[in-house]
C-alpha positions in Angstrom: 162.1 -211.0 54.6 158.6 -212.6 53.6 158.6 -210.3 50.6 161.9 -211.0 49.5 161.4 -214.7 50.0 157.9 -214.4 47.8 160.4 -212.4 45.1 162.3 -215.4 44.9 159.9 -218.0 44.3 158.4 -216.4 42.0 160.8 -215.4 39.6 161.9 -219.1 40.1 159.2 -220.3 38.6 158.7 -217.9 36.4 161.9 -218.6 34.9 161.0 -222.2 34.8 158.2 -221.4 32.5 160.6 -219.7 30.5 163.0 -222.0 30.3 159.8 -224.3 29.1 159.0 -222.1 26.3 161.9 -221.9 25.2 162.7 -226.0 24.9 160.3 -225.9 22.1 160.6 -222.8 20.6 163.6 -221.9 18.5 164.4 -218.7 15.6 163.2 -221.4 13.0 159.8 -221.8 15.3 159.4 -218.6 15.8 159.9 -217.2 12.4 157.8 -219.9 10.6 154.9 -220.6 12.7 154.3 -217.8 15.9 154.8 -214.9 14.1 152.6 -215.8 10.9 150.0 -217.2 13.8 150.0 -213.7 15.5 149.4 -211.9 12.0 146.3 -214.0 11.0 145.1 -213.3 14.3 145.5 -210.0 13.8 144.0 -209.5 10.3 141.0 -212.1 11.2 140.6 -209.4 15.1 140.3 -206.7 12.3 137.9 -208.0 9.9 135.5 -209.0 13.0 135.6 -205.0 13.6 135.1 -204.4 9.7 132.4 -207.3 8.6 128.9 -208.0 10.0 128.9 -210.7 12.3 126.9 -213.9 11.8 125.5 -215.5 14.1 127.5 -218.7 14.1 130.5 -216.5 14.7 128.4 -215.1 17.7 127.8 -218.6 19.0 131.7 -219.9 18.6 132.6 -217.0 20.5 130.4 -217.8 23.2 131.6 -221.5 22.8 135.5 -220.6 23.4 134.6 -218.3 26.4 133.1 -221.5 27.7 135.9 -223.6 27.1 138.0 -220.8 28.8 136.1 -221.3 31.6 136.2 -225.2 32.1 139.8 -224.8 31.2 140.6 -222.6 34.2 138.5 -223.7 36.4 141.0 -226.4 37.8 143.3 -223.9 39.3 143.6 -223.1 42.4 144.8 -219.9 44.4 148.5 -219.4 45.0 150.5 -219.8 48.2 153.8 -220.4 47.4 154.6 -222.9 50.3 157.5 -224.9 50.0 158.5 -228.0 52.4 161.1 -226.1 54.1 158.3 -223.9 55.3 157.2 -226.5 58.2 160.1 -225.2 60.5 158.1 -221.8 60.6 154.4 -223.5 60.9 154.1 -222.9 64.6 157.0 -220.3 65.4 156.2 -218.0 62.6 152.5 -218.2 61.5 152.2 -214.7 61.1 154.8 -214.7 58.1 153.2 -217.8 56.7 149.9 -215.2 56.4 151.7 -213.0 54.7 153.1 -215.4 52.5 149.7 -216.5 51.7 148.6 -213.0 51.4 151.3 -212.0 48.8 150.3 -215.6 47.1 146.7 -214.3 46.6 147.2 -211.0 45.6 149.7 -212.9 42.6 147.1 -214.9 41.5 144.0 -212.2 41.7 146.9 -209.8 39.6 147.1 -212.8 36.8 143.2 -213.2 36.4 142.5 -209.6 36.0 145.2 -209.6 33.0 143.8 -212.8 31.8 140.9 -211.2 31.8 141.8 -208.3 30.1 142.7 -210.0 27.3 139.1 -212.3 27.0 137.5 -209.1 27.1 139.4 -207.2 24.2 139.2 -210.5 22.1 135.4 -210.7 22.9 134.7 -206.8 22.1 133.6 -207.4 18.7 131.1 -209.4 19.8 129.7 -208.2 22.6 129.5 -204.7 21.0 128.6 -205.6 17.8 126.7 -208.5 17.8 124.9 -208.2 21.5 125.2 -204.6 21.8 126.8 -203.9 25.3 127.7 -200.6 26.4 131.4 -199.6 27.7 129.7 -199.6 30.8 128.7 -202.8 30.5 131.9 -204.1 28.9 133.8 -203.3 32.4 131.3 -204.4 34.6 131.8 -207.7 32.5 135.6 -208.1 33.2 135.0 -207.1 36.7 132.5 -209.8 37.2 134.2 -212.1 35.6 137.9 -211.1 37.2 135.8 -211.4 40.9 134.4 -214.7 39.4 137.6 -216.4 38.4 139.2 -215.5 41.9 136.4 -217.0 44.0 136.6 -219.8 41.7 140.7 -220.1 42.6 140.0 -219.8 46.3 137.2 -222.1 45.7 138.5 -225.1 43.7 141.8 -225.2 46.1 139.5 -225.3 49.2 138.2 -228.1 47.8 141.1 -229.9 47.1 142.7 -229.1 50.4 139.8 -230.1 53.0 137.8 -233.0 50.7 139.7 -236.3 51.2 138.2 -238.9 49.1 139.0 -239.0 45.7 135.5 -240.3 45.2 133.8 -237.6 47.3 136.1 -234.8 45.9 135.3 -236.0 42.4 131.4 -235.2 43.2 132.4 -232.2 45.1 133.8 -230.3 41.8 131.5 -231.7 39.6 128.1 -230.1 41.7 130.6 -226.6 42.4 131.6 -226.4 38.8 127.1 -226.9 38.0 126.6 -224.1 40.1 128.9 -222.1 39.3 128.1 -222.0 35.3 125.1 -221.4 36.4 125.8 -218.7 38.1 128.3 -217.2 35.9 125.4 -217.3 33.0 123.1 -215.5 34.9 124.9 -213.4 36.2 126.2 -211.9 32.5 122.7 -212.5 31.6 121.5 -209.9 34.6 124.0 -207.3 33.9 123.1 -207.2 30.4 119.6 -206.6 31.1 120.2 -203.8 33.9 123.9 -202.8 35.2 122.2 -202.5 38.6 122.3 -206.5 39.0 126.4 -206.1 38.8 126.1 -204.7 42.3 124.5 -207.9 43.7 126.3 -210.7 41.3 129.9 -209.0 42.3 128.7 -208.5 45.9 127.9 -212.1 46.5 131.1 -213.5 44.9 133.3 -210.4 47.5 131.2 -212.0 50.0 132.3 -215.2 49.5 135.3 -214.7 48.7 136.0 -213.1 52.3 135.3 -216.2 53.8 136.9 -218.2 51.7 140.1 -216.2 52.5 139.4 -216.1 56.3 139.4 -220.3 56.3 142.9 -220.4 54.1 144.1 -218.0 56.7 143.8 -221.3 58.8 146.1 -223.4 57.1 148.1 -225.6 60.0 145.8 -228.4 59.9 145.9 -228.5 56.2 149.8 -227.5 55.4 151.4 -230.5 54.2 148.0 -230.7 51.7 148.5 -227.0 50.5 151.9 -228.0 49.8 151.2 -231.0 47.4 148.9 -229.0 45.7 151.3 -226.2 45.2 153.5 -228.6 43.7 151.2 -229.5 41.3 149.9 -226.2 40.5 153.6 -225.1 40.0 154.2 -227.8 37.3 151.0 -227.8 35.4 152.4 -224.9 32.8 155.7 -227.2 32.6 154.0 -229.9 32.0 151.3 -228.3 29.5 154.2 -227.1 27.5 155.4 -230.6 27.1 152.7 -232.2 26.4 151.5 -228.9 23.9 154.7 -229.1 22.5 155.7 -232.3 21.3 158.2 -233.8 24.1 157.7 -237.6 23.5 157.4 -239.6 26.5 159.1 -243.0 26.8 157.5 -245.6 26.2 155.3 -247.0 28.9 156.2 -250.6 30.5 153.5 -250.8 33.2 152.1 -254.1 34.1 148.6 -253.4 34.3 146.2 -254.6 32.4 145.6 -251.4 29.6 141.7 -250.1 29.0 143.0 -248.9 25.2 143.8 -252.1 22.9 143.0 -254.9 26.0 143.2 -257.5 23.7 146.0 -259.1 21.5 143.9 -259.0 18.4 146.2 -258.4 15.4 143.8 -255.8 13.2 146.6 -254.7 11.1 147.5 -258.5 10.1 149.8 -261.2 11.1 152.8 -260.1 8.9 156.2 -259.1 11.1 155.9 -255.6 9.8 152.7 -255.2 10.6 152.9 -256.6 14.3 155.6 -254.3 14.6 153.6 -251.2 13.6 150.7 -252.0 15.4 152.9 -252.3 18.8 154.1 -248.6 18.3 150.5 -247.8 17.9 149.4 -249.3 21.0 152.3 -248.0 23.4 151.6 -245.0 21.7 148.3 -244.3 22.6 148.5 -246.1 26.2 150.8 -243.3 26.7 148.9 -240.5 28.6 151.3 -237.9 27.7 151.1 -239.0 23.4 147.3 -239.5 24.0 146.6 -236.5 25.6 148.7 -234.7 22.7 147.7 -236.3 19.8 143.8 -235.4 20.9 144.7 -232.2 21.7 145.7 -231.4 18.1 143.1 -232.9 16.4 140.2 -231.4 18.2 141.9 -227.9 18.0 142.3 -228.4 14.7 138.9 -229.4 13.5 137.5 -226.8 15.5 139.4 -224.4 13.1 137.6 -226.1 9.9 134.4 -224.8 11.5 135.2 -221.5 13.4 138.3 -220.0 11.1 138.5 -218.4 7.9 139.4 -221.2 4.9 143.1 -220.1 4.4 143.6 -219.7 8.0 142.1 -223.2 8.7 143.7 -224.6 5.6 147.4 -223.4 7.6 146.2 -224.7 10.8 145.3 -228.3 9.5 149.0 -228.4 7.9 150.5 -227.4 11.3 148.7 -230.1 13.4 149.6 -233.1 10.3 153.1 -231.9 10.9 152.7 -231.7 14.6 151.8 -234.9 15.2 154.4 -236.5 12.8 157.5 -234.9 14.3 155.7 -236.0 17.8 155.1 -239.4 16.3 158.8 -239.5 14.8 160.2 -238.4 18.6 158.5 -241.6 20.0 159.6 -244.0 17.8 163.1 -242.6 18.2 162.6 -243.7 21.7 160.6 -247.1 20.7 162.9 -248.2 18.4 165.7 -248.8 21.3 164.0 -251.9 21.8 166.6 -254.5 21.2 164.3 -257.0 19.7 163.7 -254.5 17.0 167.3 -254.6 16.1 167.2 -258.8 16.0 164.4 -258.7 12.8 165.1 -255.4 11.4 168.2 -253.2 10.0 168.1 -249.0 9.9 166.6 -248.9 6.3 163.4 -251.3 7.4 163.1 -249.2 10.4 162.8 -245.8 8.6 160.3 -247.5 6.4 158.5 -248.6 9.2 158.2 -245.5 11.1 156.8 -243.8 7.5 153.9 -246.5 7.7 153.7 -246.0 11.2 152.4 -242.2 10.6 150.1 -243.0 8.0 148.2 -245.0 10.7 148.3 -242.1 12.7 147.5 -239.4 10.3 144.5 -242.0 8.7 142.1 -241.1 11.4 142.6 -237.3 11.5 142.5 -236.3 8.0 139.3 -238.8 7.7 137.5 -236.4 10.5 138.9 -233.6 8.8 136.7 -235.0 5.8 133.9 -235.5 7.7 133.3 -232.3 9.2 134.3 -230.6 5.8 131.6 -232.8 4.2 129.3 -231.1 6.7 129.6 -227.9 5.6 127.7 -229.7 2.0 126.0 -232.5 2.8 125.3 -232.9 6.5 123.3 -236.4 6.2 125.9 -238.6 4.4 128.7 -236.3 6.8 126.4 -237.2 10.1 125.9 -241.1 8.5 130.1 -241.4 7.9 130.8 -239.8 11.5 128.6 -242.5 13.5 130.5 -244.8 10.7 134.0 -243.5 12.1 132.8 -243.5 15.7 132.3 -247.5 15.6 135.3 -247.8 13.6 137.5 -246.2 15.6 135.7 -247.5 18.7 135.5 -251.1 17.5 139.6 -250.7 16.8 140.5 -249.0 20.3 138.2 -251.1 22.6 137.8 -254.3 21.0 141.2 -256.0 19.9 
């Protein structure tokens, strides 16, 4: 019965994630931009087989398996609890065990093919550039697989028994320390002498056992393991909308905002420009457009230094268009306003909106310039970025 209930969950949320995917992926989407994505990965995977390796490549490797790592580290093990559940708490704990069981085993089952795929995109380096041994290789992704899971059991403890925001806050900052810490000498150890896997994987199975042994005891912590299952249940959902593009609406909370505090008109006093620079505003006191719009450009100008020129060059197209179809999705929904409609007609909105993503696009393709400048001139690039920093800071913070 537990199994069969598990079953179900799962392939409901599965098919949530699907149905995610697929609200911003069409034939057009696919044909255009995923498929041509997965054959310059392929070709650039081959030529890191083919070419030497420089060092740089070496070190941006290293870089993106430690932005894998903070980007994971958030999540937490898998339960699967629902509200409904608290009718069994006390007359059927053993099933709620088992439920918790099945919940772990999921999530260990999704690291280790995670992992899978880190390793194989991380082979050419490691045997190339570093060296490592097959034996070695495996001992990595078990490591790391053991690693990630402690990490899950870890990071939910965490959230379920710390209180304070304040105190938790501290609490993941000093765990996630010590655990890079750990993680890098660990790899470190087994590269020097396979033997040390034994004791690095030994103490994470150690600690892993307790770890499991105090989720076993969930009563006093139910109705916490359930709002964090919620949120670990919508956090692909709402990554795909954000990733993708879904505008929010515009925001109309009262408080007083921390981006733009002041009423300072820095694109003039003219009615077109007011208007503009209101759009601007709610779009970046948006969480959900801010979060996006950053998003893009830092994975796009870490694709000027890490990528191939062509495949950087297709990248940097992607992300202008990206955020000007996201841009044009928000001022579909900003342009509602009804005093909008008092000063302007349909034809002075369109031309708005057009001026509207040049202010948008300004900042990214001047970074874009920067850290191409770099790769030529690294004085006048490093003198323009602590230019663009103020600028942009002085624009953001001060009116």
């Amino acid at each position: 019965m537990i199994k069969q209930q598990f079953y179900k969950r799962l392939r409901h949320e599965l098919g949530r994630k699907w149905k995610s995917i697929r609200s911003i992926t069409d034939w057009t989407v696919a044909l255009y931009i995923i498929i041509p994505v997965f054959i310059f990965m392929g070709i650039y995977y081959r030529s890191l087989w083919t070419e030497e390796l420089s060092m740089g490549e070496t070190i941006y490797f290293g870089l993106g398996l430690l932005a894998f790592y903070v980007i994971t580290y958030g999540r937490g093990v898998r339960s699967f609890f629902e509200q409904a559940d608290s009718l069994f708490l006390i007359s059927y704990p053993a099933h709620m065990q088992k439920l918790i069981q099945y919940g772990m085993t999921y999530t260990f089952i999704r690291i280790a093919i995670t992992n899978v795929l880190v390793v194989v995109a991380m082979l050419p380096v490691l045997m190339k550039s570093i060296g490592v041994t097959k034996i070695q290789v495996v001992l990595f992704w078990l490591f790391f697989t053991v690693f990630r899971f402690l990490l899950s059991l870890l990071t939910r403890f965490i959230h379920v028994r710390v209180g304070k925001r304040w105190l938790l806050w501290i609490t993941k900052n000093v765990i996630f320390s010590i655990s890079l810490s750990f993680f890098g000498l660990s790899l470190f150890l087994i590269y020097k002498n396979p033997f040390y896997s034994i004791l690095s994987i030994g103490l994470a199975v150690f600690l892993i056992i307790v770890l499991i042994t105090e989720k076993l005891n969930y009563k006093n912590y139910f109705f916490k393991e359930i709002e964090k299952e919620k949120e670990e249940s919508m956090r692909w959902t709402s990554g795909i909308m954000q990733v993708g593009g879904h505008a929010a609406k515009p925001s109309s909370s009262n408080k007083k905002p921390w981006m733009f505090p002041r009423s300072k008109k820095f694109l003039g006093k003219k009615t077109d420009y007011r208007i503009v620079e209101s759009f601007l505003k709610e779009f970046f006191r948006t969480s959900s457009a801010r979060i996006f719009y950053i998003q893009i450009v830092c994975i796009s100008t870490v694709s000027i230094i890490m990528s191939p020129k062509w495949i950087a060059a297709i990248i940097l197209a992607f992300a202008l268009f990206a955020i000007s179809r996201y841009a044009r999705d928000y001022w579909t929904e900003f342009a509602k306003k009804m005093f909008l409609h008092l000063y302007c007609d349909e034809g002075k909105l369109l031309l708005l909106r057009w001026k509207a993503d040049r202010y948008l696009l300004l900042p990214v393709i001047l970074l874009y310039g920067i850290v191409i400048l770099s790769h030529f001139y690294l004085l006048p690039a490093v003198i323009a970025g602590v230019i663009f920093i103020v600028w942009i800071g002085w624009i953001v913070f001060l009116p």
